[in-house]
C-alpha positions, 0 to 999 in steps of 0.5 A, a space after each residue: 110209142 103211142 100213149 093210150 088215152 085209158 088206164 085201169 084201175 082195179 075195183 069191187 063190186 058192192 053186190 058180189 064183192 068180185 074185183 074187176 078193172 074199168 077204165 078211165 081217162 088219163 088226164 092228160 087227154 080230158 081236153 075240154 071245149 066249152 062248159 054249159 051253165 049247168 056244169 055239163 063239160 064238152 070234151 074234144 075227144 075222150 070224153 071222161 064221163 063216159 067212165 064214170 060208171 062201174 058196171 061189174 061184168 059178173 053180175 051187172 051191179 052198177 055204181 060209181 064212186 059216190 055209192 055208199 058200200 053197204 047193200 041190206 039183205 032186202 036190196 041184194 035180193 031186190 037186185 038178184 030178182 031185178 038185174 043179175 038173175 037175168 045178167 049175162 057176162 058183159 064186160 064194160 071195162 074197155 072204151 066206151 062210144 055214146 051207147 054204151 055209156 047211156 047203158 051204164 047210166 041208166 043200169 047205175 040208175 036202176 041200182 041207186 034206186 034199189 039199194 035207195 041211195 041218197 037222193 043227191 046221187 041220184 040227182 047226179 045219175 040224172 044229170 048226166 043222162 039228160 048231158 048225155 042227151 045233150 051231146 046226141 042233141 036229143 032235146 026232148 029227152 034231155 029236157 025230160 031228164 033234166 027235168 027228173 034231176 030238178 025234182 031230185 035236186 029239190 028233195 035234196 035240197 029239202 032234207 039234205 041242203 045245210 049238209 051242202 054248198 046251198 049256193 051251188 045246189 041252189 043255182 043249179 035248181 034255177 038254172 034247170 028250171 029255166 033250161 025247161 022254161 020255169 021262168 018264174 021259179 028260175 027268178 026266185 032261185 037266183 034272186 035268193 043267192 044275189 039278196 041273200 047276206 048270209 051266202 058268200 060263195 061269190 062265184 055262185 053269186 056271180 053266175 047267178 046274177 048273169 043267169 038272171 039276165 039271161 032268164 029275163 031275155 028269155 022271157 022278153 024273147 018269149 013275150 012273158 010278162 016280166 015279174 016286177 023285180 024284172 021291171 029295170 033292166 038289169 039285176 
């Protein structure tokens, strides 16, 4: 018997608080093919991230795990106003093609916004539309994406970053900087992880230190003028 790649689980929707099921990928079907060097993974079929997002087929508000579950009277009104007083029935809980999903995100996007969830999950939704992008090869969009989770990303690290693994989130923002061609900021990010003693996450050290190769190839590949760290060959 053929085994089908989804499942359901069962959830509730944190505006109308109704139950309803959505879908995700059994493990054994995420078969992975490459990993980019910001974190987006490349799968050969059933792509997981496409259901990473819960869109409640009753009034629409979309969320995924990381939504915190409280909503002020304010938001819910905001939310009514924005999205459900125009939503009509639509159920997402079945399998999702590249549209669909970009769909999901960007209404999951829209609800973050309204009930101000915390700006590393915003960051997060960003993210994934502009891999969204990436898989479609649309490379403008997904630069114009990319570039509003580094603005995000930087907030986070601003007021939330001793909270978190600084390393990871601060690799991150240098390597957006040099998919967008932010060379010198690039620099400065993954050269604060390579000479900072008090950063032991060796992985994020590791990657920083190839990123920085590849960022001063870049630059000699774009003729930019090397900075003076940049001047031997390698880090």
């Amino acid at each position: 018997m053929d085994i089908d790649p989804l499942y359901q689980i069962n959830v509730r929707c944190l505006h109308c608080k109704q139950a309803f099921e959505t879908s995700r990928v059994r493990p054994s079907f995420k078969k992975a093919t490459q990993t980019d060097s910001d974190f987006c993974v490349h799968y050969k079929n059933h792509n997981p991230d496409f259901y990473v997002v819960r869109v409640c087929p009753n009034c629409g508000f979309s969320f995924t795990e990381n939504f915190s579950d409280k909503l002020t009277e304010e938001q819910q009104d905001l939310f009514k106003a924005k999205v459900a007083n125009n939503w009509s029935h639509r159920d997402f809980g079945g399998e999702r093609d590249w549209d669909t999903a970009l769909h999901t995100y960007k209404l999951a996007l829209l609800c973050a916004q309204i009930k101000s969830e915390k700006e590393r999950v915003i960051a997060g939704l960003l993210h994934h539309i502009a891999w969204l992008y990436r898989y479609k090869g649309n490379k403008e969009e997904e630069l114009r994406f990319l570039q509003y989770a580094l603005d995000a990303y930087i907030v986070v690290y601003e007021t939330e970053g001793l909270e978190l693994n600084n390393a990871r989130l601060m690799y991150l923002m240098g390597e957006i900087h040099r998919r967008l061609g932010q060379y010198a900021d690039a620099v400065k990010w993954f050269s604060r992880i390579i000479n900072d003693k008090r950063i032991m996450d060796a992985a994020m050290i590791q990657k920083s230190r190839e990123q920085w190769v590849v960022t001063r190839e870049d630059m000699l590949a774009a003729r930019l003028e090397l900075p003076e760290e940049m001047q031997s060959e390698a880090k």
